[in-house]
C-alpha positions, 0 to 999 in steps of 0.5 A: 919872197917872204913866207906867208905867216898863216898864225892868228894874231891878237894884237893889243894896242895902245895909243895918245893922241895929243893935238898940239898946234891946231892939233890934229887928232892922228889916224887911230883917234879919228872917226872919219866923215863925221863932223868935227866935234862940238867946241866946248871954249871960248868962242873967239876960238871957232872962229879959226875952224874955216882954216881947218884944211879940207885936203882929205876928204875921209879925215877930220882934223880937230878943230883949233878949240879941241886943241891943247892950246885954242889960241896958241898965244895969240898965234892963230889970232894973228895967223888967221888976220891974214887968211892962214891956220895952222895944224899938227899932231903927235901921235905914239902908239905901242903893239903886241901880240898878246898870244905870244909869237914873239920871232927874230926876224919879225914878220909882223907889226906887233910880233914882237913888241913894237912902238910907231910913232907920227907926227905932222904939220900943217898950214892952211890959206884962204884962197879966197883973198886974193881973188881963186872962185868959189870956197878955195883952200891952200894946204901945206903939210909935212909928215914923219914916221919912226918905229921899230919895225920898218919892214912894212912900215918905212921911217920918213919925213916928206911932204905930204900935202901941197894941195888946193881945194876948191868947192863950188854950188854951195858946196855942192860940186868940189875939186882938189888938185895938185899933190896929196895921199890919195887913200886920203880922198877915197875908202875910208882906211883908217876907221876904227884904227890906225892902218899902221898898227895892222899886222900885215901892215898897210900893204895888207890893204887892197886899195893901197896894194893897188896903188893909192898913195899913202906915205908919199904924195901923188900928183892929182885931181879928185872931182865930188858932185853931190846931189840936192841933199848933200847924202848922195855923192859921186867922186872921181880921182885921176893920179899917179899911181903908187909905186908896184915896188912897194913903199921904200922905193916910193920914198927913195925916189921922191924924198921930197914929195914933189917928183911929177913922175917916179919910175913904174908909176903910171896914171890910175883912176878911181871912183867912189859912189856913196851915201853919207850923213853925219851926225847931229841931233837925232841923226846917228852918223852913216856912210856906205859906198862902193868904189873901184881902181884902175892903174895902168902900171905895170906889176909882177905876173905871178901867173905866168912870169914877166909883168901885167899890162895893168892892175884894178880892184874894188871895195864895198863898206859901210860905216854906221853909228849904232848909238848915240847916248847925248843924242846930237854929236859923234859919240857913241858906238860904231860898226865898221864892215868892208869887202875888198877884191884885186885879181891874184894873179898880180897881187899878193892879197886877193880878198879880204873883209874886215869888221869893226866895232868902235866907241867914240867917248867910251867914258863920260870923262873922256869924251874924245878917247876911242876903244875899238875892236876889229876882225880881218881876215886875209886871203894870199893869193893862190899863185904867191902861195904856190911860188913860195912853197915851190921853194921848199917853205911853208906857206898858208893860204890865209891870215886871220888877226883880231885887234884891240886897240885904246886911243887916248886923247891928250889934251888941256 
């Protein structure tokens, strides 16, 4: 087992967006459950945003006129006259530890200097033409990832969405099946960020650590009711759970996305109850929830030796924008909080919370550029703790990083 690395980290990150095909913007330069941003071209292009895939829920992707090319060409245009869309983004990012603990090996993100990027691609279909009830999409998207550093975060390419979304009631009740990173559906990860660029890395985030799918898809099903005033939602998942060994094992196993089954991954549920509203004209963007997970998969006792029937845990957060100088859009700054909880018998994190500030359109010239700040404190669980320093290492029974982060967004 690794030691666990006890030093208070101050990470600096820089980021650029660039929307290149309908572009998405990547995770560290999206506000999730806000509502796309106001198009600002011609309006020949907004007629493509019905094509804009739904197949994750807590994340937007740019509408095709706040791409770098609204028309591709023609491309969409001719796409679109036979019910598809089209979408991707690059997304480099470039992390240091401004304090200077610089080590070889590397035991974190950022440690030493390092670079990540991701890229995707992504086609929609209405499914509507060819006779699925209700307001039905198809998604088909790929996913790569490339860094320097690949302990936390593994280099791949898969696929990493094959998914229908259906919505029903005047969008009132909405189901999604088949496969798709099911952290995408539920907790709202990468608010403020990008999960990647986080010391510990993403299996420092509970809910991933329990086992929602994040690099690799998972067969599932997610069912939302909302009530009359589309605020209060109810949602439920049933999926694969992630793999108990870790992610590299998780893409080893499916290089391909499409395994119904990987070896140790059995069934998990979750549920998230929330109240959410986003913003518009005079109506600052809220989200609050509270969510927890269940998996029936099988992980290491670190109690008492042997593995664990089962593993479960839960979070609380809430996501509020505190201002919004042009009174009506997503711009503005935010305040991000969560409280997350797992039994540290079976895992390595026990707890943790996490705060964060961030400014969509920190600039009147860049509107859609992102500046954020976010503190978190981790909590290793005591058992890990004690089965390290049995060995004779040095083990410490937290982990404390502050996190700078610029995303700037590239577009014409």
């Amino acid at each position: 087992m690794r030691p666990l690395n006890p030093m208070f980290r101050v990470l600096m990150s820089l980021a650029t967006a660039t929307p290149l095909v309908a572009l998405a913007a990547p995770q560290s330069n999206t506000v999730e459950a806000t509502p796309a941003q106001s198009s600002i071209t011609a309006p020949t292009c907004e007629a493509y945003a019905k094509y804009v895939t739904r197949a994750q829920a807590v994340l937007r992707e740019t509408v095709p006129c706040d791409t770098v090319s609204p028309e591709l060409g023609g491309l969409r245009a001719s796409l679109a006259e036979h019910g598809f869309g089209i979408y991707g983004s690059y997304a480099p990012n470039y992390r240091y530890d401004v304090l200077g603990h610089n080590q070889h090996p590397q035991l974190y993100n950022g440690q030493n200097p390092t670079y990540r990027q991701s890229e995707s691609l992504g086609l929609t279909y209405d499914l509507t033409r060819i006779g699925f009830g209700g307001n039905a999409q198809l998604t088909m998207a790929l996913a790569s990832e490339q860094g320097s550093y690949k302990s936390s975060n593994p280099n791949f390419l898969t696929m990493s969405i094959f998914a229908i979304n259906q919505r029903f009631f005047d969008d009132r009740l909405e189901v999604q099946y088949g496969y798709f990173p099911f952290i995408r559906q539920f907790y709202g990860m990468v608010l403020g960020g990008n999960s990647s660029a986080a010391a510990l890395g993403p299996i420092s985030v509970i809910p991933v650590q329990v086992g929602l799918s994040l690099f690799t898809p998972s067969p599932g099903m997610t069912l939302q009711i909302k009530d009359e005033s589309k605020r209060w939602y109810n949602r439920l998942g049933l999926a694969r759970s992630a793999s108990p060994k870790r992610f590299q094992y998780d893409l080893d196993e499916n290089p391909t996305g499409f395994e119904l089954k990987v070896d140790g991954s059995n069934p998990l549920i979750v549920d998230e109850f929330g109240y959410k509203v986003e913003s518009s004209a005079n109506q600052h963007s809220k989200w609050f929830r509270a969510g927890a997970i269940y998996n029936t998969s099988h992980y290491d006792d670190y109690r008492n030796g042997g593995m664990t029937d089962n593993n479960y845990g839960g979070y609380i957060a809430g996501t509020y924008q505190v201002t919004q100088p042009d009174g009506r859009s997503p711009r503005g700054l935010y305040a991000d909080v969560k409280v997350n909880y797992a039994p540290e018998d079976r895992n390595l994190y026990g707890k943790d919370f996490q705060i964060t500030a961030f400014y969509m359109g920190p600039l009147d010239s860049r509107p859609r550029d992102m500046a954020s700040v976010g503190f978190t404190k981790s909590y290793f669980s005591k058992y890990a703790h004690n089965a390290v320093e049995q060995y004779g290492t040095d083990a410490e029974r937290s982990s404390t990083a502050l996190a700078l982060s610029y995303s700037a967004r590239v577009t014409r």
